[in-house]
C-alpha positions as CSV (number, residue, x, y, z in Angstrom):
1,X,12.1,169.2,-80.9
2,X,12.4,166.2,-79.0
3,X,12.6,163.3,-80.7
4,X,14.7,159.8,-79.5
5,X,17.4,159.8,-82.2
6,X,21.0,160.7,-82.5
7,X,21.3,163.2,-85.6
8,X,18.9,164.0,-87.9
9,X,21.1,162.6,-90.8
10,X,21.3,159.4,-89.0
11,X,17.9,158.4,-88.4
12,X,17.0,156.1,-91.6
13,X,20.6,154.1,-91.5
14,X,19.9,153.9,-88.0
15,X,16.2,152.5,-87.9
16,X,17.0,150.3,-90.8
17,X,19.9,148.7,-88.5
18,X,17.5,148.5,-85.8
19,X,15.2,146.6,-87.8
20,X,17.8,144.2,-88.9
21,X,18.2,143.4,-85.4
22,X,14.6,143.2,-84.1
23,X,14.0,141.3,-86.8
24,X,16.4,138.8,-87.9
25,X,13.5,136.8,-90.4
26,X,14.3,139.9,-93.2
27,X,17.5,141.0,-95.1
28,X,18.2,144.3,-94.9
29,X,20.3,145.7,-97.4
30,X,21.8,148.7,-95.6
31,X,24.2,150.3,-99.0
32,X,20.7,149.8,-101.1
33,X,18.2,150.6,-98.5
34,X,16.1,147.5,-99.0
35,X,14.1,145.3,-96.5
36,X,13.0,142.3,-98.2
37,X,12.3,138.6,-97.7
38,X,15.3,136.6,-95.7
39,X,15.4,133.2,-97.4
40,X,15.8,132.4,-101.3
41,X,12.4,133.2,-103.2
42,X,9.7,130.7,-104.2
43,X,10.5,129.9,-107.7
44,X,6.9,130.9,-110.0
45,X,5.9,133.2,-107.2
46,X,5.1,136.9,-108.3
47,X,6.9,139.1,-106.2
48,X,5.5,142.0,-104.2
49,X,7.5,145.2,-103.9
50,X,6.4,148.7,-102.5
51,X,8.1,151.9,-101.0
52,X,8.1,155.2,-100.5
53,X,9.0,157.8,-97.8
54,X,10.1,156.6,-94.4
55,X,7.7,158.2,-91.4
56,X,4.7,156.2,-91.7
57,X,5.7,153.2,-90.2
58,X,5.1,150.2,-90.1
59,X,4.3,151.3,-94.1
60,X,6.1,150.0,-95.9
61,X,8.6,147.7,-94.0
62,X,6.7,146.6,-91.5
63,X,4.5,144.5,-94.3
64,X,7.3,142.9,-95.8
65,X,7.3,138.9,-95.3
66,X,4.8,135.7,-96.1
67,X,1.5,136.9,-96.7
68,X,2.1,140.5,-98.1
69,X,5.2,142.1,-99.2
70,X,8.7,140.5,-101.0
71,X,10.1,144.1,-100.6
72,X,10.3,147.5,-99.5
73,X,12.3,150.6,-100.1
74,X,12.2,153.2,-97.7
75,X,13.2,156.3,-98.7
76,X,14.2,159.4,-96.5
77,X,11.7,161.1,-94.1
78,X,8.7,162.0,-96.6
79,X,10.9,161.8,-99.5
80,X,10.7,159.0,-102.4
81,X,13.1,156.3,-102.6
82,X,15.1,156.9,-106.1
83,X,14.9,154.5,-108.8
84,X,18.2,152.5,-108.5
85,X,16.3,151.3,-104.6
86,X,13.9,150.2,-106.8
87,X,15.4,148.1,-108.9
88,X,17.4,146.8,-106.1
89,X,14.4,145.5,-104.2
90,X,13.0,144.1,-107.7
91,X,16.4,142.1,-108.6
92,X,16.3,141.0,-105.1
93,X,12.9,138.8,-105.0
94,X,12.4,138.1,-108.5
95,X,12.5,134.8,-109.1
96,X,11.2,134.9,-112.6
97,X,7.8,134.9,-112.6
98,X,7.8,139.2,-112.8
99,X,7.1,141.5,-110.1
100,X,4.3,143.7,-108.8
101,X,4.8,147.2,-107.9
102,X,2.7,149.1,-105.4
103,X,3.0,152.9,-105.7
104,X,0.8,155.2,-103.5
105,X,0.0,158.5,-105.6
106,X,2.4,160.9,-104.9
107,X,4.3,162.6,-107.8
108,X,7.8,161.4,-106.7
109,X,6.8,157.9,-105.9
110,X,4.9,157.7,-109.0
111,X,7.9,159.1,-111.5
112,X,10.3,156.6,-109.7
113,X,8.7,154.0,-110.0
114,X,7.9,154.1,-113.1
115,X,11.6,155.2,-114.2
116,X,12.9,151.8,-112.1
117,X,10.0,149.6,-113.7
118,X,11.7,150.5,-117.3
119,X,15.2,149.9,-116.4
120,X,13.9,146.5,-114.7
121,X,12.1,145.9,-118.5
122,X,16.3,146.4,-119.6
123,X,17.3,143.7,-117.6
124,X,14.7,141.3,-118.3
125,X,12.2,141.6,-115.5
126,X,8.3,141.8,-116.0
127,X,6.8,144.4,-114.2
128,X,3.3,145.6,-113.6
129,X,2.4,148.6,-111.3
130,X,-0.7,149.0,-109.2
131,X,-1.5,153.0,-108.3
132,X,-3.0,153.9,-104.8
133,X,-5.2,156.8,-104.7
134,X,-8.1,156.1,-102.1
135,X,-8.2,159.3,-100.3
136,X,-11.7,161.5,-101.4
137,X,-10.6,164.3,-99.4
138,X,-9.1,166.4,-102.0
139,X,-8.5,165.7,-105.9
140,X,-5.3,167.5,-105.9
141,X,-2.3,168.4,-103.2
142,X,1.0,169.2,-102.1
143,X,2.6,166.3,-103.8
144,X,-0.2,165.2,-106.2
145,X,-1.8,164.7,-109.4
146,X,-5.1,163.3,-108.4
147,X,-6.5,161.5,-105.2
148,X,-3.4,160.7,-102.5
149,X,-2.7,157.3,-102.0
150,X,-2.9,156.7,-97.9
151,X,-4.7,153.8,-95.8
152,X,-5.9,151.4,-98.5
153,X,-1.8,150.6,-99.6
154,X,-2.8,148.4,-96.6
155,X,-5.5,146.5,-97.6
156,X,-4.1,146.2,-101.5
157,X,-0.7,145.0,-99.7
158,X,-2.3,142.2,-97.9
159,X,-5.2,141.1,-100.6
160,X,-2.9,140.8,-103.7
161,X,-0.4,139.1,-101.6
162,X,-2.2,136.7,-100.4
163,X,-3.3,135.8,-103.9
164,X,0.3,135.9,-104.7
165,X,1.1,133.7,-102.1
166,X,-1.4,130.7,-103.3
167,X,0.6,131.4,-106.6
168,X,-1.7,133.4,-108.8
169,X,0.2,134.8,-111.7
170,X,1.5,138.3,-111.9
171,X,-1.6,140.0,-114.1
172,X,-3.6,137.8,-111.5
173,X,-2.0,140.0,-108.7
174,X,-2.3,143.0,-110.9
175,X,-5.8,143.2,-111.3
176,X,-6.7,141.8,-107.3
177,X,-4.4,145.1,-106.0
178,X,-6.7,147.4,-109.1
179,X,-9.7,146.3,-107.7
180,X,-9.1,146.7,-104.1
181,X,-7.5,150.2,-104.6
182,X,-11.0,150.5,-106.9
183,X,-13.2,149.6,-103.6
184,X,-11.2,151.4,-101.1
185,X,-11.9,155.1,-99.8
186,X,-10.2,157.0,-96.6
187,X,-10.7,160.1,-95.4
188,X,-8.3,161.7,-92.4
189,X,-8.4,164.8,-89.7
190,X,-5.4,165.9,-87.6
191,X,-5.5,167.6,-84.5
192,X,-1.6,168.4,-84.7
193,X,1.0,169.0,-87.1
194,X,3.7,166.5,-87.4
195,X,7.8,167.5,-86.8
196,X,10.2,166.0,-88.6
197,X,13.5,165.2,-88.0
198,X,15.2,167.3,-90.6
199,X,13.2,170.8,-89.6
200,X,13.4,170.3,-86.0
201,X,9.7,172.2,-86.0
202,X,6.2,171.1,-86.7
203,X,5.1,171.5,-90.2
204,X,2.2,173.9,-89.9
205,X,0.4,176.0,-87.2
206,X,-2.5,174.5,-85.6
207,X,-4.6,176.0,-83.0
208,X,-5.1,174.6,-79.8
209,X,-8.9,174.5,-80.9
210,X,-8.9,173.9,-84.6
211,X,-8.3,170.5,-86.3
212,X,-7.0,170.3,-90.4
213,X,-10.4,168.0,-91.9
214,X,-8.8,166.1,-95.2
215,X,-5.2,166.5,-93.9
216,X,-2.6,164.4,-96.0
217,X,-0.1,161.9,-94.4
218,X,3.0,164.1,-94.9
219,X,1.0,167.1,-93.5
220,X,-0.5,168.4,-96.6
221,X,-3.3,170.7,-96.4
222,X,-7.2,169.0,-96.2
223,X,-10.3,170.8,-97.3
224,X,-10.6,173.1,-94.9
225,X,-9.7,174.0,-90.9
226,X,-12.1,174.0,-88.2
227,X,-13.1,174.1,-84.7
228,X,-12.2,171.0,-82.8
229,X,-15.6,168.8,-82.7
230,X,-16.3,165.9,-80.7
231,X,-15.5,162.3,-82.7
232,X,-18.8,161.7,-83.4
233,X,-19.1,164.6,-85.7
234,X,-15.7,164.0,-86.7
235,X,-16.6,160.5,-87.8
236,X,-19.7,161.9,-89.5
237,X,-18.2,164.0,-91.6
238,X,-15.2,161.5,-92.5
239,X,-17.7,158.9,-94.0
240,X,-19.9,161.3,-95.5
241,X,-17.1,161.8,-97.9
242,X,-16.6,158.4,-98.1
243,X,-20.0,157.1,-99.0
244,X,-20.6,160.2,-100.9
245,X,-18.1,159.0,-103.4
246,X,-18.5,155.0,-102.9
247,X,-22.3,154.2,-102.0
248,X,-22.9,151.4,-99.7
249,X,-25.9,149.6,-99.2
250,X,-27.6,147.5,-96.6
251,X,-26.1,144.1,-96.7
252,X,-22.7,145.3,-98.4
253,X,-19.7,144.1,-96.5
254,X,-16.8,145.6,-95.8
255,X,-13.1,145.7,-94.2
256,X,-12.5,148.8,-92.5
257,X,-9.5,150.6,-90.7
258,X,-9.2,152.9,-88.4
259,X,-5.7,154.1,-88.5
260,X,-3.7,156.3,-86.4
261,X,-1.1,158.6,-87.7
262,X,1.2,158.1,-84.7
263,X,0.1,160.4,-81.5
264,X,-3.2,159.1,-81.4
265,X,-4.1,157.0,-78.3
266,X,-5.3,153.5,-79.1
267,X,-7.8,154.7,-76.6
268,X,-9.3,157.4,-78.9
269,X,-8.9,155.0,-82.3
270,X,-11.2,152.3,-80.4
271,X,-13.8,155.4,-79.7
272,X,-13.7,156.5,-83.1
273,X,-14.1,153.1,-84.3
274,X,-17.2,152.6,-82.1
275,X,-18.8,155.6,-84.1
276,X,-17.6,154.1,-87.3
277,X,-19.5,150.8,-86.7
278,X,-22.7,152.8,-85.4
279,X,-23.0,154.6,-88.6
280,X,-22.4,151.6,-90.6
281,X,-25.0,149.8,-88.5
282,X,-27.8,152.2,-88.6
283,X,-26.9,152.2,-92.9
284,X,-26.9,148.0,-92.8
285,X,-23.8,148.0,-93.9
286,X,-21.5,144.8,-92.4
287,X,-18.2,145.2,-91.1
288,X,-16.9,141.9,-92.3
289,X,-13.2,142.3,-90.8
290,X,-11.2,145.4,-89.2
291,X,-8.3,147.2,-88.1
292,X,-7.7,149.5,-85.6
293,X,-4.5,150.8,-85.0
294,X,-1.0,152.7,-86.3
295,X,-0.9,151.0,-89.8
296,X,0.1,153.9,-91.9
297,X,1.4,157.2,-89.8
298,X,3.1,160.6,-90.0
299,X,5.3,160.7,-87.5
300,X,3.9,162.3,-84.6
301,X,1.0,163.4,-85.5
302,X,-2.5,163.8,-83.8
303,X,-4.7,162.6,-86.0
304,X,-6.8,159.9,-87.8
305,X,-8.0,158.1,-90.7
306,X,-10.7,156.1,-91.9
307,X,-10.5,153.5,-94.9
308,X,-13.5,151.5,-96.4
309,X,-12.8,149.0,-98.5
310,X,-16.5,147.5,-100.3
311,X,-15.0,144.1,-100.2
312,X,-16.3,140.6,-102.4
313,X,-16.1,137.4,-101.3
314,X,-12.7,136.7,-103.1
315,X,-11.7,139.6,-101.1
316,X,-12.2,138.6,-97.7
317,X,-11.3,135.2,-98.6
318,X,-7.4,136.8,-99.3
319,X,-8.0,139.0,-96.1
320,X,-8.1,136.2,-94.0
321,X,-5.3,134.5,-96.0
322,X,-2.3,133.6,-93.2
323,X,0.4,136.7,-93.3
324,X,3.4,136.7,-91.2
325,X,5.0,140.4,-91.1
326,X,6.5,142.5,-88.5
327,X,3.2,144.8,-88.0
328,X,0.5,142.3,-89.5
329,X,0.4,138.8,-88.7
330,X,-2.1,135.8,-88.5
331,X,-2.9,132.4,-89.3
332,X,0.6,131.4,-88.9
């Protein structure tokens, strides 16, 4: 393994204290492991908060500020954060108008979550919960009950808080993240395994000449291995998942994301994108907005993954919304 860190135990204290100091606009509770807003909150404002797993950064960190998130806990490397992070974030940027968590579907994440949402209830804070599960490739996994929650975390993270921003109330915000998540479908392929910290080895074999179709972002098993194809077939078979579960007809628009999951070249995202637009094309379908780009990783990893979101007008409208983060930021 060679990785640019000091010990393996050390590497989430550590990147949260570099983050502090990169970015000097967020308050980084170190004891709690929190990244939230700097500044005091916006009285009647519904607050934002997500988390989970550190290793797919920028999720969930690097979407904290105006425009998206009030809060994030990161917990360790492809583990939950517990419940007491949770609440933390929660007491941190509520301001009394309740607060709005974003959970992407993985067991742990969901059962903490949920535990932390009932001891917020005990001290007096509203919450409502908004579950993640865009990915078609597989109904079950690793760490699931149902359809993983990967790229679209991104788009629900921006939309609703955006519409939380212009001061929509928090069932407002609820039911904008439910019907983005709704919309939203992503389908990934790795051509490597990804190493973490803690095992020092890459977390399955791969073949030089196989890729994993459907993989998960911590590594999970896909649908099935195969032998490496060039993207265009990749791409193919990626959206026919996609559209085989969320139909898309000529005229529909869209916001779609072409995500890296951290050793990908931007060069190969922008030629995988290009075959992601030429299918939509030839289908009518209108890429109203985009992102290509690391946005929700796995480490090191080879691979990529494909989100389509069948956006409304009230959704694009939020897209375009101004949003000032550390990985996401325009309008400003």
């Amino acid at each position: 393994m060679k990785k640019f860190i000091n010990a393996p135990e050390a590497v989430l204290a550590e990147a949260l204290a570099g983050i502090a100091a990169a970015h000097p606009e967020l308050k980084v509770d170190a004891e709690n492991k929190v990244i939230s807003r700097g500044g005091v909150g916006r009285s009647g404002k519904a607050a934002l908060v997500s988390g989970g797993g550190s290793g797919h950064e920028p999720l969930h960190g690097g979407f904290v500020g105006p425009g998206m998130l009030d809060a994030a806990c990161p917990g360790e490397v492809f583990t939950s954060p517990v419940p007491g992070q949770m609440l933390a974030a929660a007491q941190a940027v509520d301001s009394g108008s309740g607060v709005l968590f974003i959970v992407k579907n993985y067991t742990g994440d969901v059962l903490n979550f949920q535990m932390a949402a009932e001891l917020a209830a005990e001290e007096g804070i509203t919450v409502e919960t908004v579950l993640v599960d865009d990915d078609v490739a597989v109904q079950d996994s690793t760490w699931t009950a149902g359809r993983r929650g990967t790229g679209a975390t991104v788009f629900v993270e921006k939309i609703a808080g955006a519409l939380a921003e212009q001061g929509a109330d928090l069932a407002a915000v609820a039911e904008m993240g439910k019907r983005v998540n709704a919309a939203s479908r992503s389908f990934a392929v790795a051509l490597t395994a990804c190493t973490t910290p803690a095992s020092g080895k890459p977390g399955f074999d791969l073949p030089e000449d196989e890729m994993e179709v459907g993989v998960g972002i911590h590594g999970e098993p896909g649908r099935r291995r195969e032998k490496l194809r060039p993207a265009k077939e990749i791409v193919a078979t990626a959206l026919d998942a996609i559209l085989a579960d969320q139909p898309l007809a000529a005229g529909d628009e869209t916001i779609v994301m072409v995500n890296g999951l951290g050793g990908t070249p931007l060069i190969e995202l922008y030629v995988v994108f290009n075959e992601v637009a030429a299918v939509l094309a030839d289908k009518g379908v209108v890429i109203a907005r985009n992102l290509v780009g690391n946005y929700v990783t796995s480490l090191d990893m080879a691979g990529v993954s494909v989100t389509v979101c069948k956006a409304d007008a009230d959704m694009l409208s939020l897209w375009d919304a101004p949003v000032n983060t550390p990985a996401l930021r325009w309008g400003i």
